[in-house]
C-alpha positions as CSV (number, residue, x, y, z in Angstrom):
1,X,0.0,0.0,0.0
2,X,1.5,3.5,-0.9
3,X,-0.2,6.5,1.6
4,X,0.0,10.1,0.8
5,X,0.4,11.4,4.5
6,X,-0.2,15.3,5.9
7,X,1.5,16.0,9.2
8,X,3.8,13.5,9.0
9,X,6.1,14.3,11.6
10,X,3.4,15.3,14.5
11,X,2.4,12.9,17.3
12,X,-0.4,10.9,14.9
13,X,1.3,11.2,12.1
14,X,4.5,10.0,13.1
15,X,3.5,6.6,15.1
16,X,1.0,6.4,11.9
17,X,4.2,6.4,9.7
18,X,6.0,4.3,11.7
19,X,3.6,1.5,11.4
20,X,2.6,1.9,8.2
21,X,6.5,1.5,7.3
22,X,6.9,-1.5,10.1
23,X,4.1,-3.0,8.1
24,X,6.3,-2.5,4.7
25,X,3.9,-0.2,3.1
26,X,5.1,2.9,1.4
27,X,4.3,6.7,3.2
28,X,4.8,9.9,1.0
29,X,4.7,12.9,2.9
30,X,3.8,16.5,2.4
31,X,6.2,18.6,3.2
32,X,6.6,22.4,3.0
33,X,8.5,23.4,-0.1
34,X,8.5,22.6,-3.4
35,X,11.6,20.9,-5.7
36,X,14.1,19.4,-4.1
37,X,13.8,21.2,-0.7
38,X,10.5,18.7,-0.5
39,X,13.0,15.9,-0.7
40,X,10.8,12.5,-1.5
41,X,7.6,13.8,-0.6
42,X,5.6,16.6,-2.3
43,X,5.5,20.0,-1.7
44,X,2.7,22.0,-0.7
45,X,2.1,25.4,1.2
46,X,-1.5,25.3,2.3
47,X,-1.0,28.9,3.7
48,X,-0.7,29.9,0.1
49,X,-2.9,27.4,-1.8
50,X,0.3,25.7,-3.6
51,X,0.9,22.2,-3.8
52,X,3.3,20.6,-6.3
53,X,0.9,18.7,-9.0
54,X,3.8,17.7,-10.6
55,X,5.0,16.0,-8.0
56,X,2.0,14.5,-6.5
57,X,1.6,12.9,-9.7
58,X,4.9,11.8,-10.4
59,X,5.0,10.2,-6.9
60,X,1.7,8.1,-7.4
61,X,-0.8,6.0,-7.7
62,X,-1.8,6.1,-3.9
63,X,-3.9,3.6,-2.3
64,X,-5.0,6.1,0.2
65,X,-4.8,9.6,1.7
66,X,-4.2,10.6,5.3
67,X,-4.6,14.1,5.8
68,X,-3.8,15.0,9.7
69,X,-1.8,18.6,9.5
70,X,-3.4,21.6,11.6
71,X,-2.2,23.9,14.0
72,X,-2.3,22.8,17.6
73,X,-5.1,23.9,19.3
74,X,-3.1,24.0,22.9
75,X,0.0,25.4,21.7
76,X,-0.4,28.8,22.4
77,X,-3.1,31.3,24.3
78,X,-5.9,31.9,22.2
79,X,-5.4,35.4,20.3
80,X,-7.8,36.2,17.4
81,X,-4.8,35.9,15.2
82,X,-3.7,32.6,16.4
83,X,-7.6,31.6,16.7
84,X,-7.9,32.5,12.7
85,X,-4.6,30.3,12.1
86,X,-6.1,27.2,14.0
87,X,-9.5,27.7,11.6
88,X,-7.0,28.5,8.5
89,X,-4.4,25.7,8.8
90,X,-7.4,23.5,8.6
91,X,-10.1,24.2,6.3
92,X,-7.3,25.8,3.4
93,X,-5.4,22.6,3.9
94,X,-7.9,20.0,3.8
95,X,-9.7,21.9,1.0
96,X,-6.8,22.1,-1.1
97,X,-5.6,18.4,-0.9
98,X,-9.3,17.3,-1.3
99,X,-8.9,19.3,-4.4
100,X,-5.8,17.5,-5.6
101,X,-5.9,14.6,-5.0
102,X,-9.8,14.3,-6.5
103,X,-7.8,15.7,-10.0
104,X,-5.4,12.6,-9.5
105,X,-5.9,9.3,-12.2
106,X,-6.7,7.2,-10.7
107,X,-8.1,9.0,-7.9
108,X,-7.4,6.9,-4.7
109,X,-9.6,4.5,-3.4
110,X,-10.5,6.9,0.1
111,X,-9.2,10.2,1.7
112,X,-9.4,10.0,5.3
113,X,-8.9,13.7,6.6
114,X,-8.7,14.5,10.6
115,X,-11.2,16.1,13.0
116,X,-12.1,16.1,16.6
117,X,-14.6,15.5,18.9
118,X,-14.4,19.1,19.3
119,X,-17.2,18.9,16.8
120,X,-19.7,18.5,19.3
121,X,-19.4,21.2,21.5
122,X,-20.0,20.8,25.7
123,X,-22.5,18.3,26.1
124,X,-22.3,17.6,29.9
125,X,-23.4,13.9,30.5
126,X,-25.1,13.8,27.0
127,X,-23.9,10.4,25.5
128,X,-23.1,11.0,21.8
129,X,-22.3,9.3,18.3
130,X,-21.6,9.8,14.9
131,X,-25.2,11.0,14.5
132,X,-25.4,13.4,17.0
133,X,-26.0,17.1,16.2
134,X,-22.7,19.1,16.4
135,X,-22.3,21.9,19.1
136,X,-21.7,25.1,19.6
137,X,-18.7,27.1,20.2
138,X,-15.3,28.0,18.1
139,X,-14.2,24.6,18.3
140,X,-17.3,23.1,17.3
141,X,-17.5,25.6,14.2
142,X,-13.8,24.9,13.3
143,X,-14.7,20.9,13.2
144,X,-18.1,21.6,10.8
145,X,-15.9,24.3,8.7
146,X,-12.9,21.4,8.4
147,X,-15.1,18.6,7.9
148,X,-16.9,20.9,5.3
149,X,-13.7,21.4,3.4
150,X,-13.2,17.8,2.5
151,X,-16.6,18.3,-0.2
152,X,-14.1,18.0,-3.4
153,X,-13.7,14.7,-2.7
154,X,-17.2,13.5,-1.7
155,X,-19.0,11.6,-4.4
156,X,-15.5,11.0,-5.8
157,X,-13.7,8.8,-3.5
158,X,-14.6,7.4,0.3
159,X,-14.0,9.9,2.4
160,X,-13.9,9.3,6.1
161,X,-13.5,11.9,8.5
162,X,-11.6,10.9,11.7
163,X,-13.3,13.0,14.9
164,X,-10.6,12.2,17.5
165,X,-10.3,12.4,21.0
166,X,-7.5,13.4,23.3
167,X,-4.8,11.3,22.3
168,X,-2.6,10.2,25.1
169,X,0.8,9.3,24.4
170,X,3.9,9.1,27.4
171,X,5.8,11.7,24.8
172,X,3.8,14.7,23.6
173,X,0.3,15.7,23.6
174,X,-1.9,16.3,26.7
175,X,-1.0,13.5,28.8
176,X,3.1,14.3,28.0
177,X,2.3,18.1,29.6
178,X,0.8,16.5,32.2
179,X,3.4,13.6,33.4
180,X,5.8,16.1,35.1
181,X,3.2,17.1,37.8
182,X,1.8,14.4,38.0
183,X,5.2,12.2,38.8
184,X,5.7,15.2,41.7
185,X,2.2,14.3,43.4
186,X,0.7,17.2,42.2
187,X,-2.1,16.0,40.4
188,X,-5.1,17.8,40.5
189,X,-8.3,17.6,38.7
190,X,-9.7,20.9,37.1
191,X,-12.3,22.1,39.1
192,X,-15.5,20.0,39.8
193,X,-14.1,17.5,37.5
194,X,-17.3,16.7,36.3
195,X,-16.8,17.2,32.5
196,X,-16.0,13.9,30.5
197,X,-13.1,13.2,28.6
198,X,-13.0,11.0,25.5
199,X,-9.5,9.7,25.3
200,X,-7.8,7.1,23.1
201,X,-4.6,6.2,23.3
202,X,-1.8,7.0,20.8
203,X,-2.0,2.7,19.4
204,X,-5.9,3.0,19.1
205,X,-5.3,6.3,17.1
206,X,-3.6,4.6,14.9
207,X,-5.4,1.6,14.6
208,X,-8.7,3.7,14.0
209,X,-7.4,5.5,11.2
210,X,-5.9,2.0,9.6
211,X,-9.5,0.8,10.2
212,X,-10.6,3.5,7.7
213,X,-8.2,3.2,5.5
214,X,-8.8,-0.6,5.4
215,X,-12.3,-0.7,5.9
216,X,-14.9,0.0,2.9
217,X,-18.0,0.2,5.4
218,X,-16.7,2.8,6.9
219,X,-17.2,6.3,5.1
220,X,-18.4,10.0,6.3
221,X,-18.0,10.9,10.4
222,X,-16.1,8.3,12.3
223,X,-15.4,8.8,16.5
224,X,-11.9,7.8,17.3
225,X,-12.0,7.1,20.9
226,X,-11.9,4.6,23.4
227,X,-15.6,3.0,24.4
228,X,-14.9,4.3,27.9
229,X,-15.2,7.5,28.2
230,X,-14.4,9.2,31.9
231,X,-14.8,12.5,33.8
232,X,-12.1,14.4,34.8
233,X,-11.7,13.4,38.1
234,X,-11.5,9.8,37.6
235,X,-9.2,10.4,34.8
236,X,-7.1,12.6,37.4
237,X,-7.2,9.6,40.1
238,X,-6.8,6.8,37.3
239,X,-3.5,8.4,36.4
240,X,-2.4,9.3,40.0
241,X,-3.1,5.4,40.4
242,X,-1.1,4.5,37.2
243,X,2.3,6.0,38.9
244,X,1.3,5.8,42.4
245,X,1.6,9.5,43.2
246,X,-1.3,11.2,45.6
247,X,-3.5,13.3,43.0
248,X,-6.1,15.1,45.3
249,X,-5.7,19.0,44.7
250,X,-7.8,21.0,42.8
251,X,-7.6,23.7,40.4
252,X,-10.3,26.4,40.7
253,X,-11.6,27.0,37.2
254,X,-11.0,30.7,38.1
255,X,-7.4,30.3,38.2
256,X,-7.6,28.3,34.8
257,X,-9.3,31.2,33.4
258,X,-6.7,33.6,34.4
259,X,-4.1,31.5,32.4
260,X,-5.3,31.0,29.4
261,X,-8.5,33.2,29.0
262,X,-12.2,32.3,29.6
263,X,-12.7,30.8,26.5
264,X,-9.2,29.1,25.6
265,X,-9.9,27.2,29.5
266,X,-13.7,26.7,28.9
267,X,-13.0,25.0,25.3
268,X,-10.3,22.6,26.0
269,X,-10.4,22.0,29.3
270,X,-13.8,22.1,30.7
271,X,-16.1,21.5,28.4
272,X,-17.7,17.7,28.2
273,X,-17.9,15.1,25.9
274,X,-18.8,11.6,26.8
275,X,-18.6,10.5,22.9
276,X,-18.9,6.8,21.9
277,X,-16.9,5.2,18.8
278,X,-20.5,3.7,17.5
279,X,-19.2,3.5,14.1
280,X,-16.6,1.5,14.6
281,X,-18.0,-0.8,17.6
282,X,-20.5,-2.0,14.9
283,X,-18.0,-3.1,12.7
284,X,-16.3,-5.8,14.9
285,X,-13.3,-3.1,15.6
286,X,-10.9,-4.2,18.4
287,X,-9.1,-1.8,20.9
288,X,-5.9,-2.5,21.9
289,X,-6.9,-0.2,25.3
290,X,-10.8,0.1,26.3
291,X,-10.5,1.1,29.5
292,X,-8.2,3.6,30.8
293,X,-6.7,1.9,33.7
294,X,-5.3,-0.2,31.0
295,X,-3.9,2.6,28.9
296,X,-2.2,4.3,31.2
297,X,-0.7,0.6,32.3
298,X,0.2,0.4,29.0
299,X,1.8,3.5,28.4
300,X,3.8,4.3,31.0
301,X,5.1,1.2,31.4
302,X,8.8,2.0,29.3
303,X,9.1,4.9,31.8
304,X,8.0,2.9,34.9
């Protein structure tokens, strides 16, 4: 199998081309540039709607596209500017490759592009799935407006659209920020700790988009998550647990709200989502970590 993969070297996209290559498939990646600064992949600059045809051509057929590059959503304080590049890195990226790759003969089989449970906006206790209404709020919009950007290619290939939730990983993403603390035994939930988190680790991730990729029944929304999905407070005790470190402060959602603005701290860190991977439950799909005991056992083990 030969993949044409976006954000390549981020924390998806990296364990997703290591496996793919473990596996002895082929990954071409998009890299920024064009000619020989893009090395073997192809070029593109989203930013400025450019992508190397040329290239993308020469470099094919492709059994599939994995389109995962964005701008990270934690990486910075929320600024209208850096808000606007979040929205932008998305929808002009995904819109353009959908393009592309729709113009490409033969076009490849499916196009699996990113998004997040993000989608769905803060639901409190509100179980949801792949048909439940999307949400309010900028993340929500920024889900609908990416999602929306993959159109080119619907009707013309599968397209699947990967709505993930936090992925946790020993090395990066939220749960890397959070090991330091944590280790300390100061582990704290984030206020009430009532909102849920939908997590999957870093292995499932993977597995979930192979399982689109691989799969021909699956095709439009698809949750990428675990099938257990926890509040914040049991996830804050579950990982206190995992490294046997006392996790019993709090952090007033005041104080969160000082740090990274109302709506930044309301967003990522409070809101709730208890979302269920119907979609791929119905297919027979097996997780490598379903509960989150497990994951974090599973994890953290090399570092143990």
């Amino acid at each position: 199998m030969r993949v044409l993969l976006s954000g390549a070297h981020g924390l998806v996209g990296g364990a997703l081309s290591r496996r793919l290559l473990d596996d002895g498939h082929s990954v071409v990646p998009l890299v920024r540039g064009t000619g020989p600064s893009a090395g073997a992949g192809v070029g593109w600059d989203p930013a400025q709607g450019t992508l190397d045809q040329g290239a993308l051509t020469a470099q094919g057929p492709y059994d599939a596209v994995v389109h995962l590059a964005g701008a990270g959503i934690g990486d910075r304080r929320w600024s209208a500017a850096y808000k606007q590049l979040i929205l932008d890195s998305r929808v002009r990226a995904t819109s353009l490759l959908a393009g592309a790759v729709t113009d490409l003969r033969p076009v490849p089989p499916v196009f699996v592009s990113a998004s997040a449970v993000g989608y769905y906006g803060d639901r409190g206790d509100e179980r949801l799935d792949e048909q439940s209404a999307p949400g309010t709020g900028f993340l929500a919009d920024v889900c609908r407006a990416w999602e929306g950007a993959t159109s080119p290619a619907v009707g013309v290939t599968r397209v699947v659209r990967v709505r993930s939730g936090i992925v946790l990983a020993p090395r990066g993403g939220a749960l890397g920020r959070q090991l330091p603390l944590f280790r300390l035994g100061l582990g704290a939930r984030l206020g009430r700790g009532e909102q849920f988190v939908s997590w999957i680790s870093l292995v499932d991730e993977v597995k979930a988009i192979l399982r689109a990729v691989e799969d021909e029944r699956l095709e439009g929304a698809l949750n990428a998550c675990a099938p257990d999905p926890v509040t914040n407070a049991e996830f804050t005790r579950a990982l206190g647990r995992a490294l046997r470190r006392p996790a019993a402060l709090v952090v007033p959602r005041r104080l969160v709200e000082v740090v990274l603005g109302r709506e930044m701290a309301g967003e990522l860190l409070f809101a709730s989502q208890r979302v269920q991977p119907a979609r791929l439950v119905a297919v027979g799909h097996a997780f490598a970590h379903p509960d989150l005991d497990g994951a974090l056992a599973a994890l953290l083990e090399p570092a143990a």
